[in-house]
mmCIF file of the N, C-alpha and C atoms, coordinates in Angstrom:
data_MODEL
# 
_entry.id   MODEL 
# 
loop_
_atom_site.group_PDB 
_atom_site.id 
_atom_site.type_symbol 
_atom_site.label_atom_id 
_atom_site.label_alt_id 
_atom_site.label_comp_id 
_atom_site.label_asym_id 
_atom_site.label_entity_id 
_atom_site.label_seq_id 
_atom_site.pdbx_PDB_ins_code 
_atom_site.Cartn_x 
_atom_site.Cartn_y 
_atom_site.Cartn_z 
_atom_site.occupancy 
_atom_site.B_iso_or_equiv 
_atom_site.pdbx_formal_charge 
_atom_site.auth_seq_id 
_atom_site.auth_comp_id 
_atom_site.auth_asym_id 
_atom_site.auth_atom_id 
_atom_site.pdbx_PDB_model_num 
ATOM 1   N N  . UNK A 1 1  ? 33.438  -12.130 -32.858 1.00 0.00 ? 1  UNK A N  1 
ATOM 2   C CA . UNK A 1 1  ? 32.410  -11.114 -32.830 1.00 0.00 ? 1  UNK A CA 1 
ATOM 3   C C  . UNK A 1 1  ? 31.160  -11.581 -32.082 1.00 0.00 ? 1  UNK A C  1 
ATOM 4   N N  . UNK A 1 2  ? 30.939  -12.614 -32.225 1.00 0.00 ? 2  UNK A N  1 
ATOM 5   C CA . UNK A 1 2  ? 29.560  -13.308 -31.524 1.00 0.00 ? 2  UNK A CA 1 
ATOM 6   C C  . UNK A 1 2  ? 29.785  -13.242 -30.061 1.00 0.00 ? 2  UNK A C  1 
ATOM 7   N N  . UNK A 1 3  ? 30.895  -13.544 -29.377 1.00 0.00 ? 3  UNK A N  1 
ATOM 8   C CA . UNK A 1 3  ? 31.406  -13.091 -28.175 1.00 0.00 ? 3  UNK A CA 1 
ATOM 9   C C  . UNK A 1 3  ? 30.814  -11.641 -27.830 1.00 0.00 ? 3  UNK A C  1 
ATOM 10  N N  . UNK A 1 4  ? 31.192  -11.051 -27.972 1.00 0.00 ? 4  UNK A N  1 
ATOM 11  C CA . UNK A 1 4  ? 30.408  -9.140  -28.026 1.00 0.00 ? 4  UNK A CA 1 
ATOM 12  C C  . UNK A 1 4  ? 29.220  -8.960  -28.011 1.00 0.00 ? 4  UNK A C  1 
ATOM 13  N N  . UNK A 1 5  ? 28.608  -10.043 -28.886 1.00 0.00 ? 5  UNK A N  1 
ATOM 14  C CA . UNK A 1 5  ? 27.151  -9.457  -28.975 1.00 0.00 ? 5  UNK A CA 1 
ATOM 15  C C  . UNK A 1 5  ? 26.260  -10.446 -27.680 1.00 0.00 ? 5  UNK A C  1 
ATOM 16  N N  . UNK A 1 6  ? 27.021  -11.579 -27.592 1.00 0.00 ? 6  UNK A N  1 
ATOM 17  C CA . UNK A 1 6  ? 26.331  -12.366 -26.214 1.00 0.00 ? 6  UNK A CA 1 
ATOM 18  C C  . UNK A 1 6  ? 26.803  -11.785 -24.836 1.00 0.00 ? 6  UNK A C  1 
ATOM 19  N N  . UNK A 1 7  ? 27.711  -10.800 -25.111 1.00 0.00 ? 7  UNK A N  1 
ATOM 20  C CA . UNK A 1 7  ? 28.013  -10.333 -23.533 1.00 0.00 ? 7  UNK A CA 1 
ATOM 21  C C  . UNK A 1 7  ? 26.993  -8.892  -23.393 1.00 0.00 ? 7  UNK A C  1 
ATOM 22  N N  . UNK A 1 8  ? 26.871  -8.489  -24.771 1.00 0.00 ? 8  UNK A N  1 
ATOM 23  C CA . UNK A 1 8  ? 26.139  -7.361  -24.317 1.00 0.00 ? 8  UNK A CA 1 
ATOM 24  C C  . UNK A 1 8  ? 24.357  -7.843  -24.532 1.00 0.00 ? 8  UNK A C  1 
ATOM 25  N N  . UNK A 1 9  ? 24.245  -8.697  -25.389 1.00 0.00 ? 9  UNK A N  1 
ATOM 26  C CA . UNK A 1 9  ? 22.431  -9.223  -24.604 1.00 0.00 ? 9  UNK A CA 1 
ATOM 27  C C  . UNK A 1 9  ? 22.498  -9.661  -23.490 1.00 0.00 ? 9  UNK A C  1 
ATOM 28  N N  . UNK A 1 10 ? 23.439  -10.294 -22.504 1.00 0.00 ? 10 UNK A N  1 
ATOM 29  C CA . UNK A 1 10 ? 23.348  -10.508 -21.334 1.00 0.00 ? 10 UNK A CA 1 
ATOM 30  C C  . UNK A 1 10 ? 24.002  -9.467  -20.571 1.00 0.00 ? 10 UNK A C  1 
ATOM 31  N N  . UNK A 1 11 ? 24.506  -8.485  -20.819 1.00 0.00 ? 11 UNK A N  1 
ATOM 32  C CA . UNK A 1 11 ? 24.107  -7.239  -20.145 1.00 0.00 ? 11 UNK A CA 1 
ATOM 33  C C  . UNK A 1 11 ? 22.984  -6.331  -19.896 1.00 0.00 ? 11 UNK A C  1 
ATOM 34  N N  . UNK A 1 12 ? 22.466  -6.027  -21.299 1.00 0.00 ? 12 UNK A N  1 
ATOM 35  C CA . UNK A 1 12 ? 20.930  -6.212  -21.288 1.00 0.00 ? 12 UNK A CA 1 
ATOM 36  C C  . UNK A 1 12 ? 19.781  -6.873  -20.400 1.00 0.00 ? 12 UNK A C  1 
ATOM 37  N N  . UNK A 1 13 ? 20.260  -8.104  -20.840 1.00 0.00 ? 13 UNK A N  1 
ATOM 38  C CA . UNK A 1 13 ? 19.371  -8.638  -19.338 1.00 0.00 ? 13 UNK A CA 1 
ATOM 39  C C  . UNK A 1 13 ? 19.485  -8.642  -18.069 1.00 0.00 ? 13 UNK A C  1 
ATOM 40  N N  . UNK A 1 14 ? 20.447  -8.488  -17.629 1.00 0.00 ? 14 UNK A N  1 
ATOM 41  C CA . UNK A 1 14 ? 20.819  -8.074  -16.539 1.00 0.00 ? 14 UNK A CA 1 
ATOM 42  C C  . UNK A 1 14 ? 20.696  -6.607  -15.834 1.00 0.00 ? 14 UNK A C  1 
ATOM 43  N N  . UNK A 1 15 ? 21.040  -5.442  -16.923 1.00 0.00 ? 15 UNK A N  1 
ATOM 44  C CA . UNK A 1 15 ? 20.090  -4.127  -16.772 1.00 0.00 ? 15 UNK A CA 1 
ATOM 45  C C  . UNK A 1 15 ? 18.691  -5.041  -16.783 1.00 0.00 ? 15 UNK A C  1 
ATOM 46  N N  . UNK A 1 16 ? 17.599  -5.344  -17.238 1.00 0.00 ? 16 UNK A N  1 
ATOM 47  C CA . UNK A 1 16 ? 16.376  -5.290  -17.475 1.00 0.00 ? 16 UNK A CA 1 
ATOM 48  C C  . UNK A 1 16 ? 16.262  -5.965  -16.514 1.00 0.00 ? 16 UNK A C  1 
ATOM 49  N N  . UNK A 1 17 ? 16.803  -7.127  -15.569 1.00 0.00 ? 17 UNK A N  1 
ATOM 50  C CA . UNK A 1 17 ? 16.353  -7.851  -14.096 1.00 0.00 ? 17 UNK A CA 1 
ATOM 51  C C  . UNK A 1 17 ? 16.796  -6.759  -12.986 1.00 0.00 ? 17 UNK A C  1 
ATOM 52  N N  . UNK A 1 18 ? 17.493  -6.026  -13.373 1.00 0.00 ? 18 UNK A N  1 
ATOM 53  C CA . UNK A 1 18 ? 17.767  -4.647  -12.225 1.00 0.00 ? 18 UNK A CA 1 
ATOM 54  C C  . UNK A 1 18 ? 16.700  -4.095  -11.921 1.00 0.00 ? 18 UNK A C  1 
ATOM 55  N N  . UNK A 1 19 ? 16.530  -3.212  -12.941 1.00 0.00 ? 19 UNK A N  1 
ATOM 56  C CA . UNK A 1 19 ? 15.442  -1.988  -13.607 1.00 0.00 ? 19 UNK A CA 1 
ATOM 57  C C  . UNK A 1 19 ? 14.087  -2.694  -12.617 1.00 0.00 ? 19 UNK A C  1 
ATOM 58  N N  . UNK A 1 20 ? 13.661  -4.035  -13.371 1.00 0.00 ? 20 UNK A N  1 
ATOM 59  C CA . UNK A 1 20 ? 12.272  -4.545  -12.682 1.00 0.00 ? 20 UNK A CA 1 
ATOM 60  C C  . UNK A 1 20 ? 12.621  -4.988  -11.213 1.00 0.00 ? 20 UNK A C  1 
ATOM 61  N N  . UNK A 1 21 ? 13.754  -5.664  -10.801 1.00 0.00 ? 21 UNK A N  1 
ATOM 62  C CA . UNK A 1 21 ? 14.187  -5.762  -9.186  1.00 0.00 ? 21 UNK A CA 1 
ATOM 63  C C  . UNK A 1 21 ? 13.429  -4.055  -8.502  1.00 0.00 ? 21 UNK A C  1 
ATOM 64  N N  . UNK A 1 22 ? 14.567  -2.901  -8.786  1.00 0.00 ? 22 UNK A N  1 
ATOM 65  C CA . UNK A 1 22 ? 13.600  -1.752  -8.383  1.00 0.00 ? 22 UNK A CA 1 
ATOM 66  C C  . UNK A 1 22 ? 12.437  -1.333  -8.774  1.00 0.00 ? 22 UNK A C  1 
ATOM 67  N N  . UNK A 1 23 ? 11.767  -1.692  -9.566  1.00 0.00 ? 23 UNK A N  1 
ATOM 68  C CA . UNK A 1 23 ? 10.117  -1.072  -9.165  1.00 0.00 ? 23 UNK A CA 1 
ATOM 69  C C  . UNK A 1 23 ? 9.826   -2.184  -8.436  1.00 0.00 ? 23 UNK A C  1 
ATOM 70  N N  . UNK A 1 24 ? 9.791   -3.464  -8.600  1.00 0.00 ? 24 UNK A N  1 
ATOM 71  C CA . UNK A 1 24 ? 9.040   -4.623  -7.557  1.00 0.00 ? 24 UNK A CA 1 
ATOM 72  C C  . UNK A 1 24 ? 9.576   -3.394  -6.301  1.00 0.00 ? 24 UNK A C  1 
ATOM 73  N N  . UNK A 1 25 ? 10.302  -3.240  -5.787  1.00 0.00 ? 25 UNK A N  1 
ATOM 74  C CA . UNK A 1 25 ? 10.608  -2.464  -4.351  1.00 0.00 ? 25 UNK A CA 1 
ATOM 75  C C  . UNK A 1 25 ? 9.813   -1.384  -3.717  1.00 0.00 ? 25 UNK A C  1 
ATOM 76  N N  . UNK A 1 26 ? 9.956   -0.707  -5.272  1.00 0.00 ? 26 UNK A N  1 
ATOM 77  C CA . UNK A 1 26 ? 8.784   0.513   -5.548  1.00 0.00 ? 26 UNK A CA 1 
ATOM 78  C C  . UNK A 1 26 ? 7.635   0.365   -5.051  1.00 0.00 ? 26 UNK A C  1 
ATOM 79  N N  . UNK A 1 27 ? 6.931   -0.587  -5.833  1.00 0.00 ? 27 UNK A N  1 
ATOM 80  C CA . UNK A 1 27 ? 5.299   -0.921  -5.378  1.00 0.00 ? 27 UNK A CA 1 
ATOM 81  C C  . UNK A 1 27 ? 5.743   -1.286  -4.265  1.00 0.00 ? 27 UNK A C  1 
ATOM 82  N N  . UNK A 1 28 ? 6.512   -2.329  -3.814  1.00 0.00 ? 28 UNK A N  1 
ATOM 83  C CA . UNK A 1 28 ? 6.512   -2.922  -2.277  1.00 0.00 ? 28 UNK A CA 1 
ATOM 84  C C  . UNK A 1 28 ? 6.042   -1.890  -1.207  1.00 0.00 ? 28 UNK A C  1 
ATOM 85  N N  . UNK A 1 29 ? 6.919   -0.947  -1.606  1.00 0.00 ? 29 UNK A N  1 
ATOM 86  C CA . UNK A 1 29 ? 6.843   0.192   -0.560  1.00 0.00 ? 29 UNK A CA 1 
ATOM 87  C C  . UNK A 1 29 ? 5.806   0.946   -0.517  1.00 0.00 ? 29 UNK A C  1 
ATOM 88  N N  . UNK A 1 30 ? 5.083   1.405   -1.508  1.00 0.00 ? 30 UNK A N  1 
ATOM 89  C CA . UNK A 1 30 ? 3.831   1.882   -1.730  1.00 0.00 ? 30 UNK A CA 1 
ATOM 90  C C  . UNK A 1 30 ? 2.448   1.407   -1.887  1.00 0.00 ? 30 UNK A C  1 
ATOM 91  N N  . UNK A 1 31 ? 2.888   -0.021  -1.375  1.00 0.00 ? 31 UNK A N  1 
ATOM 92  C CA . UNK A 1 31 ? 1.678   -1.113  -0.989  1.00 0.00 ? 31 UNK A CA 1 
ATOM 93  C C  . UNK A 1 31 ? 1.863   -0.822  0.485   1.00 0.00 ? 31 UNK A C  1 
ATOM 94  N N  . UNK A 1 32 ? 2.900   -0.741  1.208   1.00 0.00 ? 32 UNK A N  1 
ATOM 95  C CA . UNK A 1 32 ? 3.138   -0.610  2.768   1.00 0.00 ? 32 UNK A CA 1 
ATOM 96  C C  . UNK A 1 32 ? 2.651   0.940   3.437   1.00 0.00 ? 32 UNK A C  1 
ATOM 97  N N  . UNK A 1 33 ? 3.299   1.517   2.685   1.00 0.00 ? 33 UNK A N  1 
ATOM 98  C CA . UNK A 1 33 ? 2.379   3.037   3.019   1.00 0.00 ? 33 UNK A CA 1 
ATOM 99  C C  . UNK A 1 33 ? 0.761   3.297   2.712   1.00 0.00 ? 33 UNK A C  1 
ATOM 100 N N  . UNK A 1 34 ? 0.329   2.444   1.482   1.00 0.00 ? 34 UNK A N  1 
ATOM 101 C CA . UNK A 1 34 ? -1.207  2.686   1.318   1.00 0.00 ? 34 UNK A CA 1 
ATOM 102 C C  . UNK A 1 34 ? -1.805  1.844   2.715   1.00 0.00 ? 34 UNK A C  1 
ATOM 103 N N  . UNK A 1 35 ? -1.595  0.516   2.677   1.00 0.00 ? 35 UNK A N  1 
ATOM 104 C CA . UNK A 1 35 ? -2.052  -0.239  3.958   1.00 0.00 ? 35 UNK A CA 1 
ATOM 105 C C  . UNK A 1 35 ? -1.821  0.675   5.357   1.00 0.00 ? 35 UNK A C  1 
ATOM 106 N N  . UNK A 1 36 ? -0.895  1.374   5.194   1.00 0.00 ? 36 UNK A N  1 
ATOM 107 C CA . UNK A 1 36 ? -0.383  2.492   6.416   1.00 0.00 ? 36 UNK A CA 1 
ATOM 108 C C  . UNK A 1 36 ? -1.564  3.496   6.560   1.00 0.00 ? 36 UNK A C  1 
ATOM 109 N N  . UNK A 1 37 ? -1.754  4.118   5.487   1.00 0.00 ? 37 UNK A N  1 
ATOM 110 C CA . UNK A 1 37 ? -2.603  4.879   5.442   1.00 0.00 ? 37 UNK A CA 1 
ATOM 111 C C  . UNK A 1 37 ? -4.393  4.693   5.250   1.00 0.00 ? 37 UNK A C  1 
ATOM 112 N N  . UNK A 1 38 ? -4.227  3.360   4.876   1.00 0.00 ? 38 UNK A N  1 
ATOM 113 C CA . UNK A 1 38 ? -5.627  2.666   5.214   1.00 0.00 ? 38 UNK A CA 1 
ATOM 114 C C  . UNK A 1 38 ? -6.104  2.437   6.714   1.00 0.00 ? 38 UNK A C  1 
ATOM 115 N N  . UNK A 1 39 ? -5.187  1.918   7.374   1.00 0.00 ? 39 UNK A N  1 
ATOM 116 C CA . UNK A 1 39 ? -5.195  1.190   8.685   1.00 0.00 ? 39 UNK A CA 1 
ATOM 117 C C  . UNK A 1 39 ? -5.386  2.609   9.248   1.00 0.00 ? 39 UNK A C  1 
ATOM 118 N N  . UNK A 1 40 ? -4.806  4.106   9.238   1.00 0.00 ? 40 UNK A N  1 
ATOM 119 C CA . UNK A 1 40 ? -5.321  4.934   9.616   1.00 0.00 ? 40 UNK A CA 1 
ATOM 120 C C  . UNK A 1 40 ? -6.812  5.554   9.563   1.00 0.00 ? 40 UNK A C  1 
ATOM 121 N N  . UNK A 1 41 ? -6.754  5.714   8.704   1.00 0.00 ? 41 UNK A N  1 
ATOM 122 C CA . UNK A 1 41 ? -8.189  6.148   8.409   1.00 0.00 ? 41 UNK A CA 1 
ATOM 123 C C  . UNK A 1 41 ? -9.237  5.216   9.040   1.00 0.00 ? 41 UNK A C  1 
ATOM 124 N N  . UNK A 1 42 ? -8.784  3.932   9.210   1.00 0.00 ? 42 UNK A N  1 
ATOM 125 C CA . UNK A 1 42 ? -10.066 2.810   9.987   1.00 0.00 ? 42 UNK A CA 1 
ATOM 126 C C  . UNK A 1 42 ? -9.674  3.361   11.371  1.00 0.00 ? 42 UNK A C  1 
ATOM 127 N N  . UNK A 1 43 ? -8.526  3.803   11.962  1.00 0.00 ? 43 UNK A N  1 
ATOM 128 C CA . UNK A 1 43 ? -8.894  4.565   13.433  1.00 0.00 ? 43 UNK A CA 1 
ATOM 129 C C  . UNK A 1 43 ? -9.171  5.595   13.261  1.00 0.00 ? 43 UNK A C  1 
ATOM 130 N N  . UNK A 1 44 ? -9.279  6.630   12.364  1.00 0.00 ? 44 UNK A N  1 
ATOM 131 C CA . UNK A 1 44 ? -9.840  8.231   12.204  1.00 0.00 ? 44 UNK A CA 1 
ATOM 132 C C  . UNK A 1 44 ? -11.111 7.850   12.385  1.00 0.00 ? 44 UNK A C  1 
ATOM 133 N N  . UNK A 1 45 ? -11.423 6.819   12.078  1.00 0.00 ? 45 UNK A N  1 
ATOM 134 C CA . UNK A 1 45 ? -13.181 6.847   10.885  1.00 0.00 ? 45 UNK A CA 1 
ATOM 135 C C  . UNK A 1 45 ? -13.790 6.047   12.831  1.00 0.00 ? 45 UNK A C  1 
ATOM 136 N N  . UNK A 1 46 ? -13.030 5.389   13.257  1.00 0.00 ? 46 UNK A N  1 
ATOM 137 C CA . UNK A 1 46 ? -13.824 5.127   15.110  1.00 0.00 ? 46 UNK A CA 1 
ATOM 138 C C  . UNK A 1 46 ? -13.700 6.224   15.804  1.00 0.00 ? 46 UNK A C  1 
ATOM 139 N N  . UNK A 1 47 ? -12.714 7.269   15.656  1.00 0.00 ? 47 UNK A N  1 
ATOM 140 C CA . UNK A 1 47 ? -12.584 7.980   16.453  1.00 0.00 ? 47 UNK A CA 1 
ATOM 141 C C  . UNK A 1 47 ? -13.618 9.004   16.225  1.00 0.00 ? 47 UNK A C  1 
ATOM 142 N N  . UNK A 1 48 ? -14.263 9.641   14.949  1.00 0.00 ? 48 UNK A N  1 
ATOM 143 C CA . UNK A 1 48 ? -15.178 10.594  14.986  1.00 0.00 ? 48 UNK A CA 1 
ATOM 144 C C  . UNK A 1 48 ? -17.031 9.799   14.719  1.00 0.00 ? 48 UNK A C  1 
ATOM 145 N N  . UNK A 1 49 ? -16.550 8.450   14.827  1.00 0.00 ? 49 UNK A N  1 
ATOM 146 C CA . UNK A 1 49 ? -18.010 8.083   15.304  1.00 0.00 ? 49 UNK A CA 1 
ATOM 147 C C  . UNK A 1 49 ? -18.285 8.044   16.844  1.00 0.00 ? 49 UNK A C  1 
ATOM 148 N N  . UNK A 1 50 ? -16.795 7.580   17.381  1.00 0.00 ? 50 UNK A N  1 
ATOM 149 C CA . UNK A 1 50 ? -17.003 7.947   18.773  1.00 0.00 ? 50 UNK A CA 1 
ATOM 150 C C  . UNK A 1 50 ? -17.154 9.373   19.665  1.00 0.00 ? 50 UNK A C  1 
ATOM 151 N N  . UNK A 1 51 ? -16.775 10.405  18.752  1.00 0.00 ? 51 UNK A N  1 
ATOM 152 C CA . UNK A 1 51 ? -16.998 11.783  19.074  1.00 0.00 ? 51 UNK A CA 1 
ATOM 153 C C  . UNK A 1 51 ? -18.866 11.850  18.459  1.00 0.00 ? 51 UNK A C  1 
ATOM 154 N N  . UNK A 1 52 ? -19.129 11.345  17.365  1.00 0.00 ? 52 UNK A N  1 
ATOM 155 C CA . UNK A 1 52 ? -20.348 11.681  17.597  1.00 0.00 ? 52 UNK A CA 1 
ATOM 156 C C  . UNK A 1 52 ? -21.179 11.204  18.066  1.00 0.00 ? 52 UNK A C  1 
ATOM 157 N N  . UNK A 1 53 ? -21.047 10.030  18.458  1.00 0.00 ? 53 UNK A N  1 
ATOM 158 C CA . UNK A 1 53 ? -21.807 9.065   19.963  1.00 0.00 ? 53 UNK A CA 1 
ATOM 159 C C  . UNK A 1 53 ? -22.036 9.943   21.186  1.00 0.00 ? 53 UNK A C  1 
ATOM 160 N N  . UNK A 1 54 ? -21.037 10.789  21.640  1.00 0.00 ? 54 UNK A N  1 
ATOM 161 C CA . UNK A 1 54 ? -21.316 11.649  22.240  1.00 0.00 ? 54 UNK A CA 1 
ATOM 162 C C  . UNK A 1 54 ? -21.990 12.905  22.289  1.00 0.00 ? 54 UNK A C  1 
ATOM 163 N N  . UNK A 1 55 ? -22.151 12.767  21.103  1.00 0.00 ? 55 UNK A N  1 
ATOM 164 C CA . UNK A 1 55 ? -23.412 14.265  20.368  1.00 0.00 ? 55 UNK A CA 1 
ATOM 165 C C  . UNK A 1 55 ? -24.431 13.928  20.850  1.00 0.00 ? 55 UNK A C  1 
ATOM 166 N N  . UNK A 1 56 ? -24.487 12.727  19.971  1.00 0.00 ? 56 UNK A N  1 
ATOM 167 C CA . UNK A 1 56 ? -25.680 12.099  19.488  1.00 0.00 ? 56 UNK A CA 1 
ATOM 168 C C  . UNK A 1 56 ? -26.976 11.232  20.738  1.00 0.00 ? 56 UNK A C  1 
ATOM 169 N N  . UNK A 1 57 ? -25.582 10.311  21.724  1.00 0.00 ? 57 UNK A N  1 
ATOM 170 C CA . UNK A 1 57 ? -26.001 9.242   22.043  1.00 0.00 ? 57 UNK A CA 1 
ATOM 171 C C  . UNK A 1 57 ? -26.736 8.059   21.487  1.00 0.00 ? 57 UNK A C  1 
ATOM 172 N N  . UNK A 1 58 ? -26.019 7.820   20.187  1.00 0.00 ? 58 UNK A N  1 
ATOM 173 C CA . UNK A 1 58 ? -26.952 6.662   19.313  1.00 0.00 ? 58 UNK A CA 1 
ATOM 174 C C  . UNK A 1 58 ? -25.635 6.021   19.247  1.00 0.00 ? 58 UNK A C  1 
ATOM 175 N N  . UNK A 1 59 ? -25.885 4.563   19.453  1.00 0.00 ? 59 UNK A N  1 
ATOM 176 C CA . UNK A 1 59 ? -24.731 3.626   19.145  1.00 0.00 ? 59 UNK A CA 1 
ATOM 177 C C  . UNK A 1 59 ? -25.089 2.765   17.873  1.00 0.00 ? 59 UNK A C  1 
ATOM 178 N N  . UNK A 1 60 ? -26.364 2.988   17.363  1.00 0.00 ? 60 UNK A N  1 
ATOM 179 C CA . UNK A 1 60 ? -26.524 2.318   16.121  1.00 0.00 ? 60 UNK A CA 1 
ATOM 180 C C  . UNK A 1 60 ? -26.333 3.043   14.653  1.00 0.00 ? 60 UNK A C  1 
ATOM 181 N N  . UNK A 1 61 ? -25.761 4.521   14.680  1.00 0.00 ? 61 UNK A N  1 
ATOM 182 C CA . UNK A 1 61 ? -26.064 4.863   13.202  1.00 0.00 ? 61 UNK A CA 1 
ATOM 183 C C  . UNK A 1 61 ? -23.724 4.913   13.086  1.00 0.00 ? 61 UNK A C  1 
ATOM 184 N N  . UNK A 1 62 ? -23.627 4.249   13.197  1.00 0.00 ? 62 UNK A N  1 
ATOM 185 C CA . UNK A 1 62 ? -22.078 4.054   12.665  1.00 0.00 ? 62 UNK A CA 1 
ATOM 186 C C  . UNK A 1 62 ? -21.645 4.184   11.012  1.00 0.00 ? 62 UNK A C  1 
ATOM 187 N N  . UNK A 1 63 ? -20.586 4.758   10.774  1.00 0.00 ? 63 UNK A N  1 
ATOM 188 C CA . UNK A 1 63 ? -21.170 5.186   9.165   1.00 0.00 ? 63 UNK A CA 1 
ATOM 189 C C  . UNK A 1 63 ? -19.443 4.793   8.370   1.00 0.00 ? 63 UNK A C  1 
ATOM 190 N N  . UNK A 1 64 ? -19.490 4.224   7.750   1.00 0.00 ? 64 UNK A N  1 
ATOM 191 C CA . UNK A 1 64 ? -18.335 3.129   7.149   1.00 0.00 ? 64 UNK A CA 1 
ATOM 192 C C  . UNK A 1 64 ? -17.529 2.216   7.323   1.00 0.00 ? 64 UNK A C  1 
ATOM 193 N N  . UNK A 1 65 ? -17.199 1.242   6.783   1.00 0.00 ? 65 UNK A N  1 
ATOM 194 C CA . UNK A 1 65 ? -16.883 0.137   7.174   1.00 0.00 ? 65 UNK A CA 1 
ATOM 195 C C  . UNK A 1 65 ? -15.251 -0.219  7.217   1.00 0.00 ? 65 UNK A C  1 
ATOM 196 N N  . UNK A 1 66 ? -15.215 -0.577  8.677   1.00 0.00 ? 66 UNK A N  1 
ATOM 197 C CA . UNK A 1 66 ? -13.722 -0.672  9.217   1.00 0.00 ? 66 UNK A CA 1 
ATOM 198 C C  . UNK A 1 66 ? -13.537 -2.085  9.785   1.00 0.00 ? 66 UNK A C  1 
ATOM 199 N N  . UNK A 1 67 ? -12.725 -3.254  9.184   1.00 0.00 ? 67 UNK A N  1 
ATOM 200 C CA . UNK A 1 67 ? -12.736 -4.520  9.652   1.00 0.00 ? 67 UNK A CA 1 
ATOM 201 C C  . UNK A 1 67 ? -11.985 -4.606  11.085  1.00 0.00 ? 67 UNK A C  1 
ATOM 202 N N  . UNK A 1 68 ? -12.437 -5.297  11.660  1.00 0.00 ? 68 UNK A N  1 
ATOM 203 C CA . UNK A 1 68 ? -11.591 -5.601  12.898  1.00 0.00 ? 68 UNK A CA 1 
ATOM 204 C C  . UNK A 1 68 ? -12.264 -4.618  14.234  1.00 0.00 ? 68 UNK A C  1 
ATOM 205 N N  . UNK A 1 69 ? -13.360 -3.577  13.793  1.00 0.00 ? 69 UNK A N  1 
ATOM 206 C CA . UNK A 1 69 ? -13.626 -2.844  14.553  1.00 0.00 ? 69 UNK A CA 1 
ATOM 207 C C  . UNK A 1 69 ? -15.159 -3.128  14.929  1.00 0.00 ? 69 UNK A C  1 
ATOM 208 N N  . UNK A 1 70 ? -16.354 -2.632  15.795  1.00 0.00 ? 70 UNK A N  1 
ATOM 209 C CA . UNK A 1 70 ? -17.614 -2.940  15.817  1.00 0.00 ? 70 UNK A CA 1 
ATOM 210 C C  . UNK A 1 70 ? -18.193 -1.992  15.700  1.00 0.00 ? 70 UNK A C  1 
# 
């Protein structure tokens, strides 16, 4: 009987290293799309300061902060 019950807690664990294998994937992927969608918005956010540079002609009032950009 002890046979039975150690094959099915280590079935158990083995569902439960599955289960957490797919969400780790989960977030993976939805860490890759937020950074996706971050990295966008830092070119949205140059592109309509550079449309209003052209309104404006002011190169000093730039308005949120985008790394990698000036």
């Amino acid at each position: 009987m002890s046979g039975n019950h150690e094959k099915s807690e280590l079935e158990l664990f083995r569902r439960e290293l599955l289960n957490k294998d797919g969400m780790i994937e989960i977030l993976q992927n939805n860490i890759r799309e937020l950074q996706e969608q971050l990295q966008n918005s830092y070119k949205r956010i140059e592109e309509l300061n550079n449309e209003k540079r052209k309104f404006t002609g002011n190169d000093d009032d730039d308005v949120g902060y985008y790394p990698g950009h000036s």
